[in-house]
C-alpha positions as CSV (number, residue, x, y, z in Angstrom):
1,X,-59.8,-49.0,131.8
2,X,-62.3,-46.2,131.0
3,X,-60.1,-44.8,128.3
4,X,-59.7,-48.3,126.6
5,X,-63.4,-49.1,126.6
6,X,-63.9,-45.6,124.8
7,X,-61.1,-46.3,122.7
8,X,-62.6,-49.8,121.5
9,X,-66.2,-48.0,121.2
10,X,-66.0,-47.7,117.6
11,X,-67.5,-49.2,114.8
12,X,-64.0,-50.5,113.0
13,X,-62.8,-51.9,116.7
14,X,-66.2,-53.7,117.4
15,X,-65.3,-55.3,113.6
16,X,-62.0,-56.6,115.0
17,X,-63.9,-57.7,118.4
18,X,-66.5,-59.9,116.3
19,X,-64.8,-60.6,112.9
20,X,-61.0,-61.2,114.2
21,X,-61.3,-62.2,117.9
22,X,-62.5,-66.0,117.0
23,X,-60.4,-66.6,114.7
24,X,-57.3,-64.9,116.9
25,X,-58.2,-67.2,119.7
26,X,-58.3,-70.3,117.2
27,X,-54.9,-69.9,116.1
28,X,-53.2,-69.1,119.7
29,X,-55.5,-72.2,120.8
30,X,-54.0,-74.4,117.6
31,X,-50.5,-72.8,118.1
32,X,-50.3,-73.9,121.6
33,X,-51.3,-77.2,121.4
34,X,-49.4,-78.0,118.4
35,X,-46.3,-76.5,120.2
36,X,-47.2,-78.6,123.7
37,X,-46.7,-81.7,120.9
38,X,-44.1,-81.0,119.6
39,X,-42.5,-80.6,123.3
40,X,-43.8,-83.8,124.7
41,X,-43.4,-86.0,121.5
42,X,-39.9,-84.0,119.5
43,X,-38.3,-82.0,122.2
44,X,-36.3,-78.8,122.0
45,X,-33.9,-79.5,119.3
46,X,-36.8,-80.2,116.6
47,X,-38.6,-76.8,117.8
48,X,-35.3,-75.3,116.4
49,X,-35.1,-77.3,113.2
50,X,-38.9,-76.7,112.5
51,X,-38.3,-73.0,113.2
52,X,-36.0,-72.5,110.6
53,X,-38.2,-74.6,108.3
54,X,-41.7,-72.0,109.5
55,X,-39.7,-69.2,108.2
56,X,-38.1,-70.6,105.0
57,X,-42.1,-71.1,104.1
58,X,-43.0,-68.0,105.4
59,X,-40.5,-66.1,103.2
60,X,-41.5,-68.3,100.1
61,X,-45.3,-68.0,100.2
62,X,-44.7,-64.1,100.8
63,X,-42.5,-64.4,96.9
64,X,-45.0,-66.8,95.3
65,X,-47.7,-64.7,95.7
66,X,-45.5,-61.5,95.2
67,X,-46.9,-59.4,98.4
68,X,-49.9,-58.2,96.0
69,X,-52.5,-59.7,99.1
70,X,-53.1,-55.8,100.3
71,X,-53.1,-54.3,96.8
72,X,-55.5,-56.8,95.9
73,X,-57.4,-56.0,98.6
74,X,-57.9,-52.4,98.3
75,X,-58.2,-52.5,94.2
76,X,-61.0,-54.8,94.2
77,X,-62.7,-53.2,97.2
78,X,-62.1,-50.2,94.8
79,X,-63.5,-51.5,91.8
80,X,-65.7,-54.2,92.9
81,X,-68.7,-52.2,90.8
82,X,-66.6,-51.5,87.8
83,X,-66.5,-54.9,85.5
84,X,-63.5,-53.6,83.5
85,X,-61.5,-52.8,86.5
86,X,-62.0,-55.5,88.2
87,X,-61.3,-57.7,85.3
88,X,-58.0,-55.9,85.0
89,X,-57.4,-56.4,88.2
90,X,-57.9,-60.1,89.0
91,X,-56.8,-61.0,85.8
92,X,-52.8,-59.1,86.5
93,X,-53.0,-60.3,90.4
94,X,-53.9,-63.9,88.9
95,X,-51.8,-64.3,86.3
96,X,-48.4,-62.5,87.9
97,X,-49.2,-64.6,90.8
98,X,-49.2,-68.0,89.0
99,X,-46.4,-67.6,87.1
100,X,-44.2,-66.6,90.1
101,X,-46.0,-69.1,92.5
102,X,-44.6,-71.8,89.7
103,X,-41.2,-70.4,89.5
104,X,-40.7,-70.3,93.6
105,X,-42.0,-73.9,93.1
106,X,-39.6,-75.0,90.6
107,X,-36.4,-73.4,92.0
108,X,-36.8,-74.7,95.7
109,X,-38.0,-78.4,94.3
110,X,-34.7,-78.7,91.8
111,X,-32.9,-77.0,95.0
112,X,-34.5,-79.0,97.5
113,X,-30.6,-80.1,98.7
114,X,-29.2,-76.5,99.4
115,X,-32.0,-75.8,100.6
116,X,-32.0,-78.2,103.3
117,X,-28.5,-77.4,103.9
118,X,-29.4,-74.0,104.5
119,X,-32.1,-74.6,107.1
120,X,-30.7,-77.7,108.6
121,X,-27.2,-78.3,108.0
122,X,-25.7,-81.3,106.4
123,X,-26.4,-83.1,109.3
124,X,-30.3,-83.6,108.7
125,X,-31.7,-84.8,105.3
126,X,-35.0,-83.5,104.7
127,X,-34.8,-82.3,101.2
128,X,-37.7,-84.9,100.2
129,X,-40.0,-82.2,102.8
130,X,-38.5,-79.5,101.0
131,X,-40.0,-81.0,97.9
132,X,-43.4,-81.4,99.7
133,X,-43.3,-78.4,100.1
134,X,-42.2,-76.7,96.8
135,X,-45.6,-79.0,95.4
136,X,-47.8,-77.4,98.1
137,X,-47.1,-74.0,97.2
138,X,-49.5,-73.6,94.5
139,X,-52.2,-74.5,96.5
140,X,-51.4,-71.7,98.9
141,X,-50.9,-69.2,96.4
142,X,-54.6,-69.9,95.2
143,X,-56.0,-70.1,98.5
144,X,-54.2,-66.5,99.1
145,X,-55.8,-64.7,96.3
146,X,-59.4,-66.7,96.8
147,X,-59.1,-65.1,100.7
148,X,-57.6,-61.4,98.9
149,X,-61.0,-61.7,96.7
150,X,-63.2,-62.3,99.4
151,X,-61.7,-59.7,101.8
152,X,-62.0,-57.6,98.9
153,X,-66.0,-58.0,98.5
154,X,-65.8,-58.0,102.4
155,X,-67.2,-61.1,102.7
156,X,-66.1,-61.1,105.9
157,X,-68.3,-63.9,107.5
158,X,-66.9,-66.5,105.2
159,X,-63.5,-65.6,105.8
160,X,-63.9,-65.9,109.7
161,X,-65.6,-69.7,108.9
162,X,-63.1,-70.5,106.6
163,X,-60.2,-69.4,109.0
164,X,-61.5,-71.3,112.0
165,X,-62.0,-74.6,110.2
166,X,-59.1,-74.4,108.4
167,X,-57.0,-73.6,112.0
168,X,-59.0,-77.1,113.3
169,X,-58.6,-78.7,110.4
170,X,-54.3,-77.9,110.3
171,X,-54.1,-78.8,113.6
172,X,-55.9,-82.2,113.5
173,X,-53.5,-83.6,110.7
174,X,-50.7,-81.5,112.7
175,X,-51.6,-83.3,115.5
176,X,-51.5,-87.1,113.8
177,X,-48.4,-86.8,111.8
178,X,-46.1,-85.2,115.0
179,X,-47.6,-88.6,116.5
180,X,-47.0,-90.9,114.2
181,X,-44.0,-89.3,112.5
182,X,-42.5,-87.1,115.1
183,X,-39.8,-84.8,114.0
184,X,-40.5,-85.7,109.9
185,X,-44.2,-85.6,111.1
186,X,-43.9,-82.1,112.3
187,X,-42.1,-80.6,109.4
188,X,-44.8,-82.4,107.0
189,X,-47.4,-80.5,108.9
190,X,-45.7,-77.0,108.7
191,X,-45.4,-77.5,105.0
192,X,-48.6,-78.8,104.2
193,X,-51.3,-77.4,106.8
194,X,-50.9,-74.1,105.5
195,X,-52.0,-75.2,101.5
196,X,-54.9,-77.6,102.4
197,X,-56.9,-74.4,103.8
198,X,-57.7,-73.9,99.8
199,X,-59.8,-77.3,100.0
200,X,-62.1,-75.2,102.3
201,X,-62.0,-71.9,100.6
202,X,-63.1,-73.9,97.1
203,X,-66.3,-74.5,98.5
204,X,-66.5,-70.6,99.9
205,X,-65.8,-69.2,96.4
206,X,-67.8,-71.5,94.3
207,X,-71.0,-69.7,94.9
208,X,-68.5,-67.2,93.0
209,X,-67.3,-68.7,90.2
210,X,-68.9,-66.1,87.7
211,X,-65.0,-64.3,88.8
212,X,-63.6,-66.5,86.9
213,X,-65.0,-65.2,83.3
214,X,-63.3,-61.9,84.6
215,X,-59.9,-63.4,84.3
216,X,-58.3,-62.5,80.7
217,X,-55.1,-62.9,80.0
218,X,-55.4,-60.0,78.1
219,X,-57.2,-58.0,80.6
220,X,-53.4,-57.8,82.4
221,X,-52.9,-53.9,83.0
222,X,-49.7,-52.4,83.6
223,X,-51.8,-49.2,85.6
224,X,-52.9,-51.9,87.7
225,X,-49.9,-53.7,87.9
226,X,-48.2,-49.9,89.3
227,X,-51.2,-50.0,92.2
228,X,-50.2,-52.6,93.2
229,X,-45.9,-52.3,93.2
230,X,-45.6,-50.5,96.5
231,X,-48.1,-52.6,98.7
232,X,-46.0,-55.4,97.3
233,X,-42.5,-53.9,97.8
234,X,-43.6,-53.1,101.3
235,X,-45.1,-56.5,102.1
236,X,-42.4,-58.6,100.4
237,X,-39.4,-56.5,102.4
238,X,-40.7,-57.2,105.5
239,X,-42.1,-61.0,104.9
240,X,-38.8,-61.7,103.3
241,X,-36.2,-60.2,105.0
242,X,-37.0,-61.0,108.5
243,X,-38.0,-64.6,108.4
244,X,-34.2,-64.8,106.5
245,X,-32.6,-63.1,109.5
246,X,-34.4,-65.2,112.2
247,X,-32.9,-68.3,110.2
248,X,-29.5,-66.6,109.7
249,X,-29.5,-65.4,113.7
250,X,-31.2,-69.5,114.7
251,X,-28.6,-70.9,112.7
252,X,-26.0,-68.6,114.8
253,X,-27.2,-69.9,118.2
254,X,-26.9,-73.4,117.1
255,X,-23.7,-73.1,115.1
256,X,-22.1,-71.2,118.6
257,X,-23.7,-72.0,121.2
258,X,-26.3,-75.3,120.7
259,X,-29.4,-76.4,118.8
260,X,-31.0,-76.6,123.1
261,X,-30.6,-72.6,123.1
262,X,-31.8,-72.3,118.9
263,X,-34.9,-74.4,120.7
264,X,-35.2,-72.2,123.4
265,X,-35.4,-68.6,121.7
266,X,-37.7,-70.6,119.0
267,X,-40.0,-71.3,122.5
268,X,-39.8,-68.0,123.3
269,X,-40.7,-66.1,119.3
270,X,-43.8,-68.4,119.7
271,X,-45.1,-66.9,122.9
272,X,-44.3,-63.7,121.7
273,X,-46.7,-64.1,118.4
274,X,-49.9,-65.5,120.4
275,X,-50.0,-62.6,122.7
276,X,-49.0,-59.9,119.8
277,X,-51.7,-61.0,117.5
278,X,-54.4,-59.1,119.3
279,X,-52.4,-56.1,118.9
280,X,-51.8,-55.9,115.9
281,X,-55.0,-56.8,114.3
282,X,-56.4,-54.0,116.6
283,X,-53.0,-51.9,114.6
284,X,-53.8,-53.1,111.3
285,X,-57.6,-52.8,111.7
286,X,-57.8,-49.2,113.3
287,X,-54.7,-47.4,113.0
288,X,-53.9,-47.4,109.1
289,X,-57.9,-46.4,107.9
290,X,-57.9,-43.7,110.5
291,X,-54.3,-42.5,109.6
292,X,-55.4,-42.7,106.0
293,X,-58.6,-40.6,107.1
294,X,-56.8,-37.5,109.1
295,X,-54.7,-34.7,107.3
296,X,-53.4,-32.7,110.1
297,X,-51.2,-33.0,112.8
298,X,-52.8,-32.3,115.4
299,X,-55.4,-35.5,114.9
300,X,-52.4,-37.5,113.9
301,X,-50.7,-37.0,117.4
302,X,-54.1,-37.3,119.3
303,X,-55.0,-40.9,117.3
304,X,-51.2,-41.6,118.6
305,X,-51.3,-41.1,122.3
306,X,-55.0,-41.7,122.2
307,X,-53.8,-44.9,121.7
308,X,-50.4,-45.1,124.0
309,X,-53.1,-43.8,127.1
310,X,-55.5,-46.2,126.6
311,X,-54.2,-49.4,125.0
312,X,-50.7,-49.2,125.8
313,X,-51.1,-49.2,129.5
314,X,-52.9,-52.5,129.3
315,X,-50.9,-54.0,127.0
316,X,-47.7,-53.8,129.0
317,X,-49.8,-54.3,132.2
318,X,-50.7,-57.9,130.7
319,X,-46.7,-58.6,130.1
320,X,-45.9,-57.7,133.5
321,X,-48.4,-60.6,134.4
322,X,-46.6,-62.8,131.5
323,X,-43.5,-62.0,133.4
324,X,-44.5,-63.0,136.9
325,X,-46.5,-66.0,135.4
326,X,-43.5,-67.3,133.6
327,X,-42.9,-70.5,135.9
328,X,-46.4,-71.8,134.9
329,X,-46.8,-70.6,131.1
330,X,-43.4,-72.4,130.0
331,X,-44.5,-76.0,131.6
332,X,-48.0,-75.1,130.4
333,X,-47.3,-74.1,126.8
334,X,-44.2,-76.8,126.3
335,X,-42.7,-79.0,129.1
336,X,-40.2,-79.0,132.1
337,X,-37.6,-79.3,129.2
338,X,-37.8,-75.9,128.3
339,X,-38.0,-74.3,131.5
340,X,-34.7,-72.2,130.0
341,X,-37.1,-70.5,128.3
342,X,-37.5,-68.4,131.3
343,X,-34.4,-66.7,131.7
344,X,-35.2,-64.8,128.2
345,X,-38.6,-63.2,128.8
346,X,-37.5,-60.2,130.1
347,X,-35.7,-58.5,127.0
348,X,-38.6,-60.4,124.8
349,X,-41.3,-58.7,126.3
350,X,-39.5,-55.6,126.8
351,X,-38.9,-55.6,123.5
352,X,-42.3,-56.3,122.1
353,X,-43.6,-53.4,124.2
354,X,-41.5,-50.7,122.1
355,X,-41.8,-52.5,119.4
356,X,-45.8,-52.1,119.8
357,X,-44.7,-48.2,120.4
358,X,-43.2,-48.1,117.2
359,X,-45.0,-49.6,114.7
360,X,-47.9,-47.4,115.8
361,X,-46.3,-44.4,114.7
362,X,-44.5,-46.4,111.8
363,X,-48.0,-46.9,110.1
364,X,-47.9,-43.9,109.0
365,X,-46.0,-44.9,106.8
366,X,-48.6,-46.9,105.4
367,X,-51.0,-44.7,105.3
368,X,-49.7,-42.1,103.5
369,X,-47.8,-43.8,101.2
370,X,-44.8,-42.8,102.3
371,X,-43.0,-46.2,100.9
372,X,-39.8,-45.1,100.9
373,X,-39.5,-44.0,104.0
374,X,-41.0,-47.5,105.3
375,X,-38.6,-49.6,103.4
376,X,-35.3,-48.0,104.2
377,X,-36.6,-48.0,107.8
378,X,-37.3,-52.1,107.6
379,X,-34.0,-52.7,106.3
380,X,-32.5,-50.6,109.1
381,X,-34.5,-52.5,111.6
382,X,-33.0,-56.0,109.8
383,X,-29.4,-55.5,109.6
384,X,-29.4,-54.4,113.3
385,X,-31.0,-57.0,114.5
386,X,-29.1,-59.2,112.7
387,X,-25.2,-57.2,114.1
388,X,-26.5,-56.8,117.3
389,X,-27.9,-60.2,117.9
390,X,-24.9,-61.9,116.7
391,X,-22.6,-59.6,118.4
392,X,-24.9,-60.0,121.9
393,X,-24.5,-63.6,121.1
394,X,-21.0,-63.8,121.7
395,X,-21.2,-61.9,124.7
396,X,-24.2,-63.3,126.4
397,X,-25.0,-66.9,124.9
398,X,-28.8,-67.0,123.4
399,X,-30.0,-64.4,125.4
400,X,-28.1,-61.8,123.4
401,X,-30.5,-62.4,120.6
402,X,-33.6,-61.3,122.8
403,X,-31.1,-58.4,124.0
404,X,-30.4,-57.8,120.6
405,X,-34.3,-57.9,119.6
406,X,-34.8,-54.8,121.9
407,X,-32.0,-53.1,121.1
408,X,-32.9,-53.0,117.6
409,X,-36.8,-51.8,117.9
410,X,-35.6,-49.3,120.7
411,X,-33.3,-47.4,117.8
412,X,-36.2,-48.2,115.3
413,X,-38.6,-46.5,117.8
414,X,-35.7,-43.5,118.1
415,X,-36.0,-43.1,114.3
416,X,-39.4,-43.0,113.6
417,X,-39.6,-40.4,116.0
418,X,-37.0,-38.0,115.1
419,X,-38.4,-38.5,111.1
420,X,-42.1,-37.5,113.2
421,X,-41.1,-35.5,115.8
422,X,-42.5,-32.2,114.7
423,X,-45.9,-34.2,113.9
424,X,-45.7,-35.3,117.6
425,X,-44.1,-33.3,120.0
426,X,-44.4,-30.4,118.1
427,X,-48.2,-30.0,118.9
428,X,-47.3,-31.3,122.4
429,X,-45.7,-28.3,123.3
430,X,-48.4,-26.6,121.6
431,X,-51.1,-27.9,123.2
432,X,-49.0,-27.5,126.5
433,X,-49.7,-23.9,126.4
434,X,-53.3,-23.9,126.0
C-alpha cells in the first residue's frame, strides 16, 4: 500500500484522481443502473441483442470520425499558440471528419436491412433503429471533435462537467425509453444517448466560437493530415476490429449454443469494463507521457515494475474480492436471471489481469511511435481471440469464449515480451548483480 500511495503521488496521477475519477464513477454508476433495467424490464436475451448493437456503434463512431480524436489532441495542444497551424489543423480534422461522418451515415442508413441482419438475424426487425442511428451519427462526430478541441486547450474542467451531465442526462432518457419501450426502448437509447451529449458541449464551446473563423477549407494540410495518419490507424484498428469480433464471437454463442449464454458473456464484458476503467485511465494518463519522456532502458523497466509492485498487486487483490463476491454482484448489478453469469468470472478476471500486464508494456508502443509494431500485434491479438474462442466454444459451451479471452492476452502478453525482453530482463539481470 505504501508503494501505491507513492506511485499515485504525482502531479499527472493526482490529475487522473480529480479530473477523471468523477466522471469514472458516473459512468460505472450510469452503466449499472441502466444494465439493472435492462435485467428487470428486457431480460437476458435483449442484453445480447443490444450488445451486438453497442459494438456495431462503437465500431462506426470510431470510422466517422476516422480515429483522428488523439492526433487532434496532441496537434492542437501543439499548436494551440500558432494561428496558422492551428487553422491547418482544425480545418483537415473538421473537414475529413465530416465528409466521412456523412458517408458512414449514408452507407449504414441505405443498408439499414443487412445491417440488422448482421447484428440480429432475420429474426428481429430493427432496421428503422439502425436508421436512427445512421441520423445520430453526425451529432457524435461534432460532439467528438468539440471534446478533441477542448482536451486540446486543456480545458479540462469543462470536459469533466460536460461528461457528468451528459452520463445523467443518457441515462435519464435511457432509463424512460427501456420503460416505456423495453427491448426497442433500449436499443433507441444506445443509439441515441451517445449523440445528444453535443447539446451540452454547444453551450461549452460557444464561449469559443472565434474557432470557427479558423476553419478553411483551404487551410486543409496534407503535413497535417500525415500527423495525424498513425494515431488514426492505431485508434481505428483497435476500435474497429474488436467490437467486429465480439459481434462475430456473440453471434457464435447464440448461433451454437443460445442467445441465454450470448446474454450471459454480454453480463459478464459489462462488469469487466466498470472495474477496468480506473486502470486504464491511470494507463492512458501516466504511462504513455512518461514512456514518451524516458530514453533509456533502464527507466523504461523501472516505470514498468514500478508499476507491477505497486499497482498491480492491488488491482488483482480487488479481483480476488470480485471473485469471492460474485454471488452478490450478479443479483446486485442484474437479477437472479443471470446468476450464470457466475460460472464465467474466473477466466474473465484472469484474463483482464494479464491483459492489464500487457498493455502496460504494449504502450510502448505508443509512445515511441513504434506503429507498426502495435498494429500487427492488435491484429494478432484479434484473430486469436476470435479461433480460440470459437474453437473453446465448441468444446466448452460460452465459457470457452472467457477461456478463449485469456488465452489470447496470455500469448499477447508472451509477445510483447519477447519483442522487449532485452529492455526488461535484460537490466534485471543487470541490476541483479549490483
Amino acid at each position: 500500500m505504501k508503494n501505491l500511495i507513492k506511485y499515485i503521488n504525482t502531479n499527472v496521477l493526482f490529475k487522473v484522481a480529480h479530473l477523471n475519477s468523477a466522471t469514472i464513477v458516473t459512468k460505472i454508476i450510469a452503466g449499472i443502473l441502466t444494465s439493472k433495467a435492462i435485467a428487470i424490464f428486457i431480460g437476458v436475451e435483449g442484453m445480447a441483442l443490444i450488445g451486438n448493437l453497442r459494438n456495431f456503434l462503437s465500431a462506426a463512431q470510431s470510422v466517422s470520425i476516422l480515429g483522428f480524436y488523439n492526433g487532434v489532441v496532441k496537434t492542437i495542444a501543439k499548436f494551440k499558440e500558432d494561428s496558422v497551424k492551428l487553422s491547418q489543423t482544425l480545418s483537415t480534422a473538421y473537414y475529413l471528419c465530416f465528409f466521412s461522418t456523412i458517408l458512414v451515415s449514408f452507407l449504414t442508413y441505405y443498408n439499414a436491412q443487412y445491417v440488422n441482419d448482421f447484428l440480429f438475424s432475420s429474426n428481429y426487425n430493427f432496421a428503422y433503429i439502425i436508421k436512427i442511428m445512421a441520423l445520430a451519427l453526425p451529432f457524435y462526430a461534432l460532439n467528438m471533435m468539440s471534446f478533441s478541441i477542448m482536451n486540446g486547450f486543456s480545458n479540462y474542467k469543462m470536459l469533466l462537467i460536460i461528461n457528468i451531465i451528459g452520463q445523467i442526462l443518457g441515462l435519464l432518457i435511457t432509463l424512460l425509453l427501456i420503460y416505456q419501450n423495453h427491448i426497442d426502448g433500449a436499443l433507441i437509447a444506445a443509439v441515441v444517448a451517445p449523440s445528444l451529449i453535443f447539446l451540452i458541449t454547444l453551450v461549452g464551446i460557444m464561449n469559443r466560437r472565434n474557432l470557427m473563423t479558423y476553419i478553411k477549407a483551404d487551410h486543409i494540410s496534407f503535413t497535417i493530415l500525415k500527423s495525424f495518419g498513425p494515431y488514426a490507424a492505431m485508434a481505428l484498428v483497435s476500435a474497429i476490429a474488436l467490437p467486429i469480433i465480439s459481434i462475430y464471437i456473440r453471434n457464435y454463442i447464440i448461433a451454437e449454443v443460445g442467445i441465454k449464454e450470448a446474454g450471459y458473456w454480454e453480463a459478464m464484458n459489462r462488469i469487466s469494463d466498470y472495474y477496468l476503467m480506473f486502470i486504464t485511465s491511470i494507463i492512458t494518463l501516466y504511462i504513455v507521457p512518461r514512456f514518451s519522456e524516458i530514453d533509456s532502458k533502464k527507466e523504461f523497466r523501472k516505470e514498468v515494475f514500478g508499476f507491477y509492485k505497486s499497482v498491480m498487486p492491488i488491482f488483482g487483490l480487488g479481483l480476488v474480492l470480485l471473485y469471492f463476491l460474485k454471488p452478490f454482484i450478479v443479483p446486485l448489478i442484474f437479477s437472479d436471471e443471470f446468476k450464470p453469469v457466475e460460472n464465467l468470472f474466473f477466466w474473465q478476471l484472469l484474463g483482464d489481469f494479464v491483459k492489464v500486464l500487457s498493455i502496460v508494456i504494449a504502450y510502448q508502443f505508443l509512445a515511441k511511435k513504434m506503429f507498426t509494431h502495435f498494429i500487427i500485434i492488435e491484429v494478432f491479438l484479434v484473430v486469436m481471440l476470435y479461433i480460440s474462442s470459437i474453437y473453446l466454444i465448441d468444446v466448452f459451451g460460452v465459457e470457452g469464449a472467457v477461456i478463449g479471452h485469456f488465452l489470447s492476452y496470455l500469448m499477447h502478453f508472451g509477445i510483447v515480451l519477447l519483442i522487449f525482453g532485452s529492455s526488461l530482463f535484460g537490466i534485471i539481470t543487470e541490476s541483479s548483480k549490483e
